[in-house]
C-alpha positions as a Python dict, from the first residue, in 0.01 Angstrom:
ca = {
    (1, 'X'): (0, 0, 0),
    (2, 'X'): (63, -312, 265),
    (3, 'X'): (-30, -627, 127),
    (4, 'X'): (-191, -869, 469),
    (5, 'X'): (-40, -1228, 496),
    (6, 'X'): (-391, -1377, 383),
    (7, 'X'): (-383, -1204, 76),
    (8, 'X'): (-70, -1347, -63),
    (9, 'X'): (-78, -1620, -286),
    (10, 'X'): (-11, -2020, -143),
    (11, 'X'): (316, -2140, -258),
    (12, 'X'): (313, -2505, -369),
    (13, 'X'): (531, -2719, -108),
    (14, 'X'): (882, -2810, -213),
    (15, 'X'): (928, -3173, -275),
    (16, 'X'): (1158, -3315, -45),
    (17, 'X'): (1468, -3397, -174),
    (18, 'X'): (1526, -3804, -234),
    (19, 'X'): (1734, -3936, 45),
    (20, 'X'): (2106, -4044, -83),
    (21, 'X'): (2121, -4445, -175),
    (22, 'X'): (2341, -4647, 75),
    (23, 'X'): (2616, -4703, -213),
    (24, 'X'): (2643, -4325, -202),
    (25, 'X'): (2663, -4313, 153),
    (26, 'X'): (2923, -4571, 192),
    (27, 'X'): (3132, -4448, -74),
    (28, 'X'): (3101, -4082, 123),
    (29, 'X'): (3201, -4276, 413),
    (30, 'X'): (3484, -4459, 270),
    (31, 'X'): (3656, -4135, 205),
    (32, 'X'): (3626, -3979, 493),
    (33, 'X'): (3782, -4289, 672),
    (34, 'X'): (3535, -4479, 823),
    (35, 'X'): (3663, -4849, 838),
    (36, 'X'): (3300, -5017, 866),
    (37, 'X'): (3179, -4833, 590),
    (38, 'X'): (2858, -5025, 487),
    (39, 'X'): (2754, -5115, 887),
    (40, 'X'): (2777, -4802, 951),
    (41, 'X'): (2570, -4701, 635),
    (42, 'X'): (2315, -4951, 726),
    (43, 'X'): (2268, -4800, 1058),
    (44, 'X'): (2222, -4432, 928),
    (45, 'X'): (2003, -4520, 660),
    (46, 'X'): (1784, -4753, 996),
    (47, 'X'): (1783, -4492, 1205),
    (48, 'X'): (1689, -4143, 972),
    (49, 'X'): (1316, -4053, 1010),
    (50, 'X'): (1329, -3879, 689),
    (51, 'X'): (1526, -3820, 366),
    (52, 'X'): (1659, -3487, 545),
    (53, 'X'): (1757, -3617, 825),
    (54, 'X'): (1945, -3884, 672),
    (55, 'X'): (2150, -3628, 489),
    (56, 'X'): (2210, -3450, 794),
    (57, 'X'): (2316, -3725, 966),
    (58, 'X'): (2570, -3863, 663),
    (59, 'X'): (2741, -3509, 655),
    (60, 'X'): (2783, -3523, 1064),
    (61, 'X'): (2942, -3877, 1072),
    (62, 'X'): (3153, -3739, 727),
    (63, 'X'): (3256, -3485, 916),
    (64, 'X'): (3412, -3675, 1207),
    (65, 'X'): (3172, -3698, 1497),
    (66, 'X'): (3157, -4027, 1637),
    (67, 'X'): (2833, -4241, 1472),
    (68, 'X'): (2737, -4325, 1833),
    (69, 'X'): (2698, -3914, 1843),
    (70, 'X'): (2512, -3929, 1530),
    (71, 'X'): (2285, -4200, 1605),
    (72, 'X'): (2193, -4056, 1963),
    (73, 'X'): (2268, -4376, 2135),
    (74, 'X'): (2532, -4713, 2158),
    (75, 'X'): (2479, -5088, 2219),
    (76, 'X'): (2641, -5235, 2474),
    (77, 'X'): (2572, -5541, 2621),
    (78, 'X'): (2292, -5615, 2345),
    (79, 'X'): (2136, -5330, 2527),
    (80, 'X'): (2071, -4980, 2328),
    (81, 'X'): (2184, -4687, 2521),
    (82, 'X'): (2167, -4291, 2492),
    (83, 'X'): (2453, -4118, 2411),
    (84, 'X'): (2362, -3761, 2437),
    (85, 'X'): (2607, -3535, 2229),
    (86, 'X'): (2948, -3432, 2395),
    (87, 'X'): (2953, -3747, 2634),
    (88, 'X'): (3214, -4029, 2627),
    (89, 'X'): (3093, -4296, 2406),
    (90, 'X'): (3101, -4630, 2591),
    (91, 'X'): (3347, -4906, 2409),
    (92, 'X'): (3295, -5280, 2363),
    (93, 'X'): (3612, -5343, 2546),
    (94, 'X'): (3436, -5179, 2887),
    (95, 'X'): (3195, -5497, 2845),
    (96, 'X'): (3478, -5709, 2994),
    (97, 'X'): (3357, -5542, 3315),
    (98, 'X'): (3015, -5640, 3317),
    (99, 'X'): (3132, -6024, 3255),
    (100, 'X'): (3397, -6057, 3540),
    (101, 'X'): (3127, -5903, 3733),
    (102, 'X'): (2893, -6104, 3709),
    (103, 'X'): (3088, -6416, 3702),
    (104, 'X'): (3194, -6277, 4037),
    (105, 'X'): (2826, -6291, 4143),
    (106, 'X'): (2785, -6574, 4032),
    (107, 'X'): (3069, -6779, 4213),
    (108, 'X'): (2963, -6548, 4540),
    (109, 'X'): (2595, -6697, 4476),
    (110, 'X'): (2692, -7041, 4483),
    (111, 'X'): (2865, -7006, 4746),
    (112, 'X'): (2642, -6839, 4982),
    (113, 'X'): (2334, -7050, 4896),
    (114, 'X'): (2166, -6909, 4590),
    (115, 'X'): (1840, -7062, 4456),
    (116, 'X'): (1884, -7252, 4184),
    (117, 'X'): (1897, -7038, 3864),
    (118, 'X'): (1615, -6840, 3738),
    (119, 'X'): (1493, -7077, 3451),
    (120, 'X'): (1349, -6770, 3272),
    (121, 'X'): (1666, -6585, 3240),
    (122, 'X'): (1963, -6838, 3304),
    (123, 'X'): (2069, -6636, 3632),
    (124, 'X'): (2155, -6745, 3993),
    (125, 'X'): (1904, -6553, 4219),
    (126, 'X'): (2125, -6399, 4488),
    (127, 'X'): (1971, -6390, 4829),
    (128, 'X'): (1958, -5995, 4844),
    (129, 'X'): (1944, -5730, 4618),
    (130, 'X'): (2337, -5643, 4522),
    (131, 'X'): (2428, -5272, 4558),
    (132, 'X'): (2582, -5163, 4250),
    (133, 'X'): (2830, -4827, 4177),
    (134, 'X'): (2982, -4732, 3877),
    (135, 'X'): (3174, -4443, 3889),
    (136, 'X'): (3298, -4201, 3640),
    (137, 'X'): (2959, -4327, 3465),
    (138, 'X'): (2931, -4159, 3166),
    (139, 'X'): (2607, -4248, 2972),
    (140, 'X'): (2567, -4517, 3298),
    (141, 'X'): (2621, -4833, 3014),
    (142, 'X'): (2790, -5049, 3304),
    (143, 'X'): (2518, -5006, 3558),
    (144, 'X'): (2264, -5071, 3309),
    (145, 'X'): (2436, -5400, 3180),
    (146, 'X'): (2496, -5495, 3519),
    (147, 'X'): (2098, -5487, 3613),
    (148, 'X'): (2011, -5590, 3293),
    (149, 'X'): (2226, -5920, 3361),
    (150, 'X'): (2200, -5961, 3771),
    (151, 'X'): (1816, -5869, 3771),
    (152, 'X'): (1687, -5639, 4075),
    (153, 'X'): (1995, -5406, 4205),
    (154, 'X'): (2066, -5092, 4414),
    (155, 'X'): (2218, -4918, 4156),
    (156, 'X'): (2418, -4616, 4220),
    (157, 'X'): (2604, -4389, 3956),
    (158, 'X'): (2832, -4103, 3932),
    (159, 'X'): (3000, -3853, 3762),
    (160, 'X'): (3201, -3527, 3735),
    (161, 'X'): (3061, -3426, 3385),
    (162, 'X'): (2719, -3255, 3366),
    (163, 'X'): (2627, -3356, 3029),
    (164, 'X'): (2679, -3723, 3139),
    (165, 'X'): (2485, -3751, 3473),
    (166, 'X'): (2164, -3570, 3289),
    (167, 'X'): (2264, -3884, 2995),
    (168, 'X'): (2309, -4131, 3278),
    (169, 'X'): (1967, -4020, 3436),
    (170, 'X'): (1795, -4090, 3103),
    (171, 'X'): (1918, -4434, 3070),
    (172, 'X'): (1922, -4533, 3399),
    (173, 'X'): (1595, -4381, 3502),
    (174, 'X'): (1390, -4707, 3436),
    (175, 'X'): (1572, -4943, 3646),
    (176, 'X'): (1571, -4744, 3976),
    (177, 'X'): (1935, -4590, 3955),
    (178, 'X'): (2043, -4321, 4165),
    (179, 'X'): (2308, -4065, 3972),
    (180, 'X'): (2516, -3841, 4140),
    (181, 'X'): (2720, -3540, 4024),
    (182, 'X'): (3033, -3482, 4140),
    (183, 'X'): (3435, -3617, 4210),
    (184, 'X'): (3431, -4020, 4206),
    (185, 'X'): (3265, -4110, 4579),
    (186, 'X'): (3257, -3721, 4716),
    (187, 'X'): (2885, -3724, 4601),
    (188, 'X'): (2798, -4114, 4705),
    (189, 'X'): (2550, -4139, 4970),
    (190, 'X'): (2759, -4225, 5311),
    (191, 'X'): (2536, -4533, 5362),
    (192, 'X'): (2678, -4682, 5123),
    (193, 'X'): (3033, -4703, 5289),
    (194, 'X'): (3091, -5063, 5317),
    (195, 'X'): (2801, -5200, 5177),
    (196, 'X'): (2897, -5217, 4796),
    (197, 'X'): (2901, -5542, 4642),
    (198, 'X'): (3026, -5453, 4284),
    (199, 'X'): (3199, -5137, 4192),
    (200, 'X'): (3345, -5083, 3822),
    (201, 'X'): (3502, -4788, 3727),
    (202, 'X'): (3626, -4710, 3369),
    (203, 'X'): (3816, -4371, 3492),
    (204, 'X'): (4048, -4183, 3219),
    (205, 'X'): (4365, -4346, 3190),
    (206, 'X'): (4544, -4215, 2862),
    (207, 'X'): (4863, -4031, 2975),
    (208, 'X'): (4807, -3682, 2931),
    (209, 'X'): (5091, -3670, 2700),
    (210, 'X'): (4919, -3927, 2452),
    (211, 'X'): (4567, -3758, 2457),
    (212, 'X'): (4702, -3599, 2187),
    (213, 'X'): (4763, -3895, 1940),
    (214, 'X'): (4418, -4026, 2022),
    (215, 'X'): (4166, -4068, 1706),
    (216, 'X'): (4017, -3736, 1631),
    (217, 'X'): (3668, -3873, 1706),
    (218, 'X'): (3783, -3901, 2070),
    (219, 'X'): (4019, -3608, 2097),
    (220, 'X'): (3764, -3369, 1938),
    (221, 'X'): (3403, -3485, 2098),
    (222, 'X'): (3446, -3656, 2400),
    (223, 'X'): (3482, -3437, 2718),
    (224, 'X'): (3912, -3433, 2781),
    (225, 'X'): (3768, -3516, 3135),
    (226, 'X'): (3679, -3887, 3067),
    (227, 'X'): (4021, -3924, 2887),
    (228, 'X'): (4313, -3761, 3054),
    (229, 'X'): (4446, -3992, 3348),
    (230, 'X'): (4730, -3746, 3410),
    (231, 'X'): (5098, -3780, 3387),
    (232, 'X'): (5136, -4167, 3384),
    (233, 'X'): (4736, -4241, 3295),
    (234, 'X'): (4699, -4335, 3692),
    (235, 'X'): (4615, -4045, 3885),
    (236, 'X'): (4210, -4114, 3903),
    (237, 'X'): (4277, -4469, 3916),
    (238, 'X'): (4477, -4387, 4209),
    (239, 'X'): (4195, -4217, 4405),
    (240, 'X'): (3942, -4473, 4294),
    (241, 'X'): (4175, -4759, 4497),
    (242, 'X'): (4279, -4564, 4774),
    (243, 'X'): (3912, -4519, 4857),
    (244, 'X'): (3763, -4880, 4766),
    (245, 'X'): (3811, -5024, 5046),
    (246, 'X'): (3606, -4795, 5286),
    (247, 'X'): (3331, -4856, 5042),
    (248, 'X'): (3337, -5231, 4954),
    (249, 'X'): (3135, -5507, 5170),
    (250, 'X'): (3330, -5774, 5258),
    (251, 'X'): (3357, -6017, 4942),
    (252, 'X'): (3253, -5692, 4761),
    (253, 'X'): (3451, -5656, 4418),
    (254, 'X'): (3610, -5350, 4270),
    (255, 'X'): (3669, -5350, 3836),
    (256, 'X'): (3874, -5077, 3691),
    (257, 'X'): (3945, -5074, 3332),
    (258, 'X'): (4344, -5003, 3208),
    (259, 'X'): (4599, -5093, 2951),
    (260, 'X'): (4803, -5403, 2947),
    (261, 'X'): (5066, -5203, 2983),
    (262, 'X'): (4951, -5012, 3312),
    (263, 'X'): (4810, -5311, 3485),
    (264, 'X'): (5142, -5439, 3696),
    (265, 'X'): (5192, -5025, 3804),
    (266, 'X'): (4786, -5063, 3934),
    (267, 'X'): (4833, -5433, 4133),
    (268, 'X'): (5184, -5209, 4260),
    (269, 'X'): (4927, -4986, 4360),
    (270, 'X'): (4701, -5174, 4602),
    (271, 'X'): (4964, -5361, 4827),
    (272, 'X'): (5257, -5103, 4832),
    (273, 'X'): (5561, -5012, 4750),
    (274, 'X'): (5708, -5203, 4466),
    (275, 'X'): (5619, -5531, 4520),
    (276, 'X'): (5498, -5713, 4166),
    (277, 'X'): (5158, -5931, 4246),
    (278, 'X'): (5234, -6173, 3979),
    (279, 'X'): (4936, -6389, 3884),
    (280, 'X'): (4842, -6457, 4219),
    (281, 'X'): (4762, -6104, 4353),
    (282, 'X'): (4847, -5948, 4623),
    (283, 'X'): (4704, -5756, 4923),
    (284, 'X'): (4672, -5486, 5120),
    (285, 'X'): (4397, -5335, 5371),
    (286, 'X'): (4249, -5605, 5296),
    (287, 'X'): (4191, -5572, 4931),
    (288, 'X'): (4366, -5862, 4690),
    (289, 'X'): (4455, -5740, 4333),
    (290, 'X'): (4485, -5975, 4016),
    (291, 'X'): (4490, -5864, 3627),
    (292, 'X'): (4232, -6024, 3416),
    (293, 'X'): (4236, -6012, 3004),
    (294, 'X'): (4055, -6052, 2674),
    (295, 'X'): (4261, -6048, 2332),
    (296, 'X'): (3934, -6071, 2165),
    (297, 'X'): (3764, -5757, 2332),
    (298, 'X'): (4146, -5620, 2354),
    (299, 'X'): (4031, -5589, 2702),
    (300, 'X'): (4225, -5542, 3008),
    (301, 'X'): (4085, -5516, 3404),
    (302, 'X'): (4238, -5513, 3744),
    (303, 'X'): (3994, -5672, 3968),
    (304, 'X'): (4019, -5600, 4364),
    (305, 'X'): (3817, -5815, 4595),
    (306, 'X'): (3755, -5741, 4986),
    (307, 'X'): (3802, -6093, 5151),
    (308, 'X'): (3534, -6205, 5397),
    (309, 'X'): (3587, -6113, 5742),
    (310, 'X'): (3864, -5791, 5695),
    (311, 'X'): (3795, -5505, 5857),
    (312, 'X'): (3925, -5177, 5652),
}
C-alpha cells in the first residue's frame, strides 16, 4: 500500500540551535591562531543573520579562511567592500596608495587653479574629471577609495583573474567604473593612452621562492596570481613601468606598491642601468621615480610622475 505525502503526519519544527556566545567564539578563535581574537568575534557575531549561520561562519574562519572571506567583504578606506570568495583580500597597507594619490591631486589642483575646496567634503574641486586606472584590481578597493575621496572620476579597472573583475564589477558598479579582463593594459581602452592622471597598481611582488612561507590564509585562498611576482618579486612590476609612460598625461602619476627592500631595484628600474635615484629620483622617458614610506601602515610605494611638457 503507498502512503501520499498529504497523508503523513506534520512533524513539529526543530528548534534552532542557540547561536555560540562570543566568549566561546573567541576562545575557538584563540586556538586556532587568530591574533585579534575578540574583533574578530565581534564582527562574526555583527554580521551572522542567524544562529546557523554564525556557526558556519566561526568553523570557516577556525578553519583558516581569511575573515574578510568569511564576512563577504573588507574595509578599506572607511569604505566596506565585497570580497567575493577566492579573490585577493585588499590590505590596509595598499591605503598608502590612495593618500599619496590624492595628495598628488591635491598639490596638482592648487597649482592649476582649483576652486576653493568643496566645504561639504574638505576636497579641492579639480577643474576636470581625473581619469583613474588601477590595475591588477582585485575587488577594485583602490579605485573605489580613490572616487570616494577625489569625487566625480573616469574610473577604469583591470584584471587577469575572473573571479576578481566579476568582484570588481560589483563594487565598482555604482560609481561609473569600467572593468576590464585581461593582462595589465592589453585590455585598457586605447583612448586612454596618455590621458591617465592617476594610475596605482598593487601587482604581485613576493618572490616566487617566498610564496611559500607566506601565512596560510594567503598561500591557501588567494589566487597564486595576485601573489607571485616571479623570480626577484619584479617581473609584473616590470611590465607595469615599461608601459606607464605611453599611458600617463603629462603630470599624470603612477603608484605601485613593493617592499622596502625592493624599492631601490624599482627606481633602478625607471631610469636605467644601475644608477641608484637616491631621495631625489631620477628619470627616464620622461618619468621621475622617488620611494615614499609609512612605518605605521608598514607601507612602502614607488611613485612615478610624467613631468609637464615630455613627450613619451
Amino acid at each position: 500500500m503507498s502512503v501520499s505525502p498529504a497523508s503523513l503526519p506534520e512533524l513539529p519544527e526543530l528548534p534552532e540551535l542557540p547561536a555560540p556566545s562570543e566568549a566561546v567564539i573567541v576562545t575557538r578563535l584563540r586556538a586556532a591562531g587568530c591574533v585579534f581574537a575578540e574583533d574578530e568575534a565581534r564582527l562574526l557575531v555583527s554580521s551572522a543573520r542567524t544562529p546557523a549561520d554564525l556557526s558556519a561562519m566561526v568553523e570557516r574562519r577556525v578553519a583558516g579562511l581569511p575573515l574578510e572571506h568569511v564576512l563577504g567583504w573588507a574595509e578599506f578606506c572607511g569604505l566596506r567592500v565585497t570580497v567575493a570568495p577566492g579573490v585577493f583580500v585588499p590590505r590596509r597597507r595598499s591605503e598608502f596608495l590612495v593618500t599619496q594619490a590624492v595628495e598628488h591631486t591635491r598639490r596638482a589642483a592648487l597649482r592649476s587653479g582649483a576652486p576653493s575646496p568643496d566645504p561639504s567634503a574638505g576636497r579641492l574641486i579639480p577643474l576636470r574629471r581625473p581619469v583613474v586606472v588601477d590595475l591588477c584590481c582585485g575587488t577594485g578597493a583602490l579605485g573605489a577609495a580613490l572616487a570616494q575621496a577625489l569625487g566625480p572620476v573616469e574610473l577604469h579597472a583591470a584584471d587577469i583573474d575572473p573571479a576578481a573583475v566579476e568582484c570588481a564589477r560589483d563594487n565598482l558598479a555604482a560609481l561609473g567604473g569600467h572593468v576590464y579582463a585581461g593582462d595589465l593594459y592589453e585590455p585598457l581602452p586605447a583612448m586612454l593612452r596618455g590621458r591617465v592622471d592617476i594610475l596605482v597598481a598593487n601587482a604581485p611582488y613576493v618572490p616566487t621562492g617566498a610564496v611559500g612561507l607566506l601565512p596560510s590564509e594567503a598561500r591557501d585562498h588567494e589566487p597564486l596570481v595576485a601573489l607571485d611576482g616571479g623570480r626577484d618579486g619584479l617581473d609584473v612590476l616590470r611590465r607595469v613601468i615599461a608601459e606607464a609612460p605611453r599611458w600617463l598625461a603629462p603630470g599624470g602619476i603612477l603608484l605601485v606598491e613593493t617592499s622596502e627592500r625592493q624599492a631601490p631595484s624599482l627606481v633602478e628600474i625607471v631610469h636605467g642601468a644601475g644608477a641608484t635615484g637616491g631621495s631625489g629620483g631620477a628619470a627616464r622617458d620622461g618619468v621621475v621615480a622617488r620611494v615614499v614610506e609609512d612605518d605605521e601602515m608598514d607601507a612602502t610605494a614607488v611613485v612615478f610622475v610624467r613631468p609637464e611638457g615630455r613627450s613619451v
